[in-house]
C-alpha distance (Angstrom), angle and dihedral (degrees) to the residues before:
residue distance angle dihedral
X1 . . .
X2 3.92 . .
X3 3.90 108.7 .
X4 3.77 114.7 -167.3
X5 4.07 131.7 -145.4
X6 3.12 160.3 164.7
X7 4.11 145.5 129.3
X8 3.83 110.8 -50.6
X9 3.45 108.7 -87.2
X10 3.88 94.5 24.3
X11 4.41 92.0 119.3
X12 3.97 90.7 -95.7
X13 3.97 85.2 136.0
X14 3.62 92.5 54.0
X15 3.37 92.2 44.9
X16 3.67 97.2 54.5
X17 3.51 92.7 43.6
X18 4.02 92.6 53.0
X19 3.77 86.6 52.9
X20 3.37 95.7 49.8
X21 3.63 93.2 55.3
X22 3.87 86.9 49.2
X23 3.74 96.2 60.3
X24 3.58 104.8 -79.0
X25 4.03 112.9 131.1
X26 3.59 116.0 -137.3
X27 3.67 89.4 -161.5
X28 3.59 133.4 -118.2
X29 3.75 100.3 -128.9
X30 3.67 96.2 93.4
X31 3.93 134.2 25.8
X32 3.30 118.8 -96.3
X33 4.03 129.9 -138.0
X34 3.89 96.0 -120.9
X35 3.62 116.2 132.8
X36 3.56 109.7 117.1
X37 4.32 113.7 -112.3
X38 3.70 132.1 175.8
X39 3.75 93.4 -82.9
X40 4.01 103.5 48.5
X41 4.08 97.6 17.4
X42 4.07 87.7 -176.0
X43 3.59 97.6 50.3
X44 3.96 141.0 -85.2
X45 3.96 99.5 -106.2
X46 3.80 87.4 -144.3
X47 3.43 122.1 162.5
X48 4.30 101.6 -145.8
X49 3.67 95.6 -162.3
X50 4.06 89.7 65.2
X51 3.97 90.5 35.2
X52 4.06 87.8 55.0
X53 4.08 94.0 48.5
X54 4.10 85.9 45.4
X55 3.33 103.7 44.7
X56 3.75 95.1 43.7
X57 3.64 86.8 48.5
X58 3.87 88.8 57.2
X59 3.58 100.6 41.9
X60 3.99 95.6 51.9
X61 4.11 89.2 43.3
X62 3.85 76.1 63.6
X63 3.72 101.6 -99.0
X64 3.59 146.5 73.0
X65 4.36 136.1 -139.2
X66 3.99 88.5 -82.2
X67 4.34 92.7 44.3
X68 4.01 103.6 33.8
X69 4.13 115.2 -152.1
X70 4.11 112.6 -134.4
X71 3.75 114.4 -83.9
X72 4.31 81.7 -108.6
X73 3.42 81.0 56.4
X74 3.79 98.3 52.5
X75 3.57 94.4 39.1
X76 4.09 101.4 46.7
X77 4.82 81.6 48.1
X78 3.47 88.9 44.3
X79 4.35 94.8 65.5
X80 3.96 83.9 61.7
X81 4.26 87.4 61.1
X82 3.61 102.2 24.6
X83 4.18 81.4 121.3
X84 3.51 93.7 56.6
X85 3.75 90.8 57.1
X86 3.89 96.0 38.5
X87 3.97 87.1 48.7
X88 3.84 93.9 44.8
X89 4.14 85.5 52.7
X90 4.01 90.1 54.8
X91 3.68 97.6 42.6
X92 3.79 102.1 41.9
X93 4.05 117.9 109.8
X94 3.08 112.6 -167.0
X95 3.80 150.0 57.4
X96 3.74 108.5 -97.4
X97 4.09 134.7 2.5
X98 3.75 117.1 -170.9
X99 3.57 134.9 -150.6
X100 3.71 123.3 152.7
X101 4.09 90.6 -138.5
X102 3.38 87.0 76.5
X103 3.96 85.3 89.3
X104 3.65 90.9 60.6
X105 4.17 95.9 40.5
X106 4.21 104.4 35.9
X107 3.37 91.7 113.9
X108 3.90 91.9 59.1
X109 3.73 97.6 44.7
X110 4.23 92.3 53.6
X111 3.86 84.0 44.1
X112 3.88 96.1 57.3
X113 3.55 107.2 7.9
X114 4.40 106.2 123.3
X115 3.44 93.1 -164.8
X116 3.90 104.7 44.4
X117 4.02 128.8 -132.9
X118 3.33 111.8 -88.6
X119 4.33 92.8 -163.2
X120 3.64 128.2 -19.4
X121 4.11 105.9 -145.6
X122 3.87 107.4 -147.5
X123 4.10 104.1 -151.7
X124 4.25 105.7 -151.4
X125 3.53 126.1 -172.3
X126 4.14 126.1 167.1
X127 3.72 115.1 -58.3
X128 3.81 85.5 -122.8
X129 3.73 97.6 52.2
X130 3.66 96.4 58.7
X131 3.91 97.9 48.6
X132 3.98 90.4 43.1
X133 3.78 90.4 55.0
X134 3.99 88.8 47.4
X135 3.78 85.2 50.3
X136 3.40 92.5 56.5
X137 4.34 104.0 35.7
X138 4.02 91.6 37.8
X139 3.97 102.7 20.9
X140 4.02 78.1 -119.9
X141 3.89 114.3 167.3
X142 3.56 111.2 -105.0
X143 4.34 84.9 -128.7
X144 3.88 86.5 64.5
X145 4.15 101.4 42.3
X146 3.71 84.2 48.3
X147 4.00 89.9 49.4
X148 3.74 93.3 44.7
X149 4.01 91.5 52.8
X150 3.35 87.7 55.1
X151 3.42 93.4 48.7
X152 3.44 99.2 50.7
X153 3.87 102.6 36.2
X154 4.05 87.1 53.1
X155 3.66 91.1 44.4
X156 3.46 91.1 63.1
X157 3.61 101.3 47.0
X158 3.86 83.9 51.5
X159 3.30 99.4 41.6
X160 4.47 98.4 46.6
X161 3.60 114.8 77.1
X162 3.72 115.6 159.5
X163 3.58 99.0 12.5
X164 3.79 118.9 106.7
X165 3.59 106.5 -128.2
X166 4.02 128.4 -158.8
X167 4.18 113.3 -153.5
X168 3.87 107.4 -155.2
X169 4.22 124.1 -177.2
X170 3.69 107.4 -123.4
X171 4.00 77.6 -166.6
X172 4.01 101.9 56.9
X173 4.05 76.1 59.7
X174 3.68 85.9 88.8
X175 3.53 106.5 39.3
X176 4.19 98.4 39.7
X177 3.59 114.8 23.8
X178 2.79 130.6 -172.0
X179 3.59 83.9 5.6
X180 3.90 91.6 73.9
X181 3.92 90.1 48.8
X182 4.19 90.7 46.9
X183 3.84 83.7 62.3
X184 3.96 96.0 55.1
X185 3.46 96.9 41.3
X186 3.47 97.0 42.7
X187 3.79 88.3 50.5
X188 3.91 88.2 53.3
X189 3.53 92.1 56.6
X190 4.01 100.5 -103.1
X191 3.73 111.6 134.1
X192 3.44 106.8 -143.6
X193 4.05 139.2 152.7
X194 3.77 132.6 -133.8
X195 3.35 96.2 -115.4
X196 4.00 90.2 48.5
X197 3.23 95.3 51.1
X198 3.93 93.0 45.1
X199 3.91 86.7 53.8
X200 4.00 94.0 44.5
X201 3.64 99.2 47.6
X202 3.74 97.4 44.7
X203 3.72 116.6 -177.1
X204 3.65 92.5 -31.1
X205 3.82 96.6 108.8
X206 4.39 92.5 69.7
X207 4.21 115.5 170.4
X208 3.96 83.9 -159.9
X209 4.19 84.1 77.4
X210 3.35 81.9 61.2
X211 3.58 101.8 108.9
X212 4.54 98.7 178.0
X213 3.63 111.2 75.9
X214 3.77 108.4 -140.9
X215 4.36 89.3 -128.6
X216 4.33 83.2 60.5
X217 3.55 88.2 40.4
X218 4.12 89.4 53.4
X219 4.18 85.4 44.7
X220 3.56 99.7 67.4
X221 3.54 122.6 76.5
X222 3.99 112.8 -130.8
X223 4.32 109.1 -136.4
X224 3.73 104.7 -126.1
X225 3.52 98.7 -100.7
X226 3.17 96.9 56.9
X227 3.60 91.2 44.3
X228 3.91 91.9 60.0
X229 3.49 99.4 48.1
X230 3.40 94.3 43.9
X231 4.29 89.3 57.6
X232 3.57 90.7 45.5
X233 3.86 93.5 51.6
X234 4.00 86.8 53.8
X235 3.09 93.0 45.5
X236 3.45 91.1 62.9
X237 3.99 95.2 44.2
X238 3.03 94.9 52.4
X239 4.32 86.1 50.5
X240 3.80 85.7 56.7
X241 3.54 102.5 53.6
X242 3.92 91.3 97.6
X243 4.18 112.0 136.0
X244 3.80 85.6 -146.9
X245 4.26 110.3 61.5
X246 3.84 112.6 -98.4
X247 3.38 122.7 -97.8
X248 4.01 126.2 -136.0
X249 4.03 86.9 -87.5
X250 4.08 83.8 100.4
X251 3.53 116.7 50.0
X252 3.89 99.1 -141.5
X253 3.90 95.1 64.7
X254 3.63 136.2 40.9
X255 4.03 115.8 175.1
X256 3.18 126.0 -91.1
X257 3.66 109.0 -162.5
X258 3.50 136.4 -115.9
X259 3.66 116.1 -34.6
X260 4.12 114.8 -146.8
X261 3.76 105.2 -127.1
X262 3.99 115.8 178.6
X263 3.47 118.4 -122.4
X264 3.74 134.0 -93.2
């Protein structure tokens, strides 16, 4: 069970649609938020069984996606629907659900989880990015998107501590593709080439979507918080971008063998 995450507006939809179309089931146990809208016009990827535990974790910890409660908080709620998350673990059917909450809830989900996480893929993109395109889908401040993608991104590293976790650049998207999704895929054990991928993914993968031009990107001035995490997460991207799957040299990833993926 792969979940991925990330702050909102970080490319986890893309990502979990480009996996999908790689091989990786979404599952068919639960609906999934997929219709396209006017902020995500190919679809959110969302699995709404996870987003309904999460969310009502958050709002009865006092808080909500835009106004995150404490991790105490989180933890003491999430006793009260520790079911909800063991259940969702024995009755999901697929090979990855996504819901960029799961920053803000980890610790919950290895508490309770039956059936364990195999990998938890961490989708990053630039600091600036994400609070621009708040800016412009919520009329958000670009002070707060950049606080709540460092509250999220640190909440997860806090929050994770025995699942291996892959850190992917929503960014390098546009400048190495399918290069960029080679490296994830590889590193969760899908064999795959270019030129497959390429053929799979189709024109899914579109820059135009891209709604943060890099020159407004380059005007704002990251706080140095943010800064630091956000080099240490790339770092670690760019660490991951191995075609064979890591090894237990880094401590974020261990392998997870070779994935069956149908053929074209």
């Amino acid at each position: 069970m792969i979940a991925v995450t990330g702050m909102h507006r970080s490319g986890t939809s893309c990502f979990a649609g480009l996996l999908s179309r790689c091989g990786l089931s979404l599952g068919n146990a639960y609906p999934l938020l997929n219709e396209s809208r006017m902020d995500n016009e190919k679809g959110h990827f969302e699995n709404l069984g996870a987003v309904a535990i999460n969310e009502t974790i958050l709002r009865c910890a006092g808080g909500s996606w835009l106004n995150p409660p404490s991790a105490e908080a989180i933890l003491r709620t999430s006793e009260r629907f520790g079911g909800h998350i063991k259940q969702f673990s024995l009755t999901f059917d697929g090979a990855m659900f996504k819901d960029p909450r799961m920053c803000l809830t980890i610790s919950s989900w290895e508490r309770y989880c039956s059936e364990p996480l195999n990998v938890v893929v961490l989708c990053l993109r630039h600091p600036a990015g994400v609070a621009l395109s708040l800016q412009k889908r919520d009329n958000m401040p670009v002070e707060i998107g950049l606080e709540l993608w460092l509250r999220y991104n640190r909440s997860l590293l806090d929050g994770i501590t025995k699942t291996p976790m892959i850190v992917t650049d929503y960014d390098q998207l546009g400048i190495e593709f399918p290069r960029e999704l080679e490296r994830l895929i590889g590193a969760l054990g899908v064999r795959m080439s270019k030129e497959r991928i390429c053929r799979q993914t189709g024109n899914f993968y579109s820059e135009s979507l891209n709604h943060a031009p890099l020159e407004e990107i380059a005007a704002i001035d990251l706080p140095a918080e943010v800064a630091g995490l956000y080099r240490e997460l790339r770092s670690r991207a760019s660490k991951s971008g191995f075609k064979k799957p890591m090894t237990t040299k880094f401590s974020w990833i261990r392998p997870l063998g070779v994935l069956h993926v149908p053929p074209a």
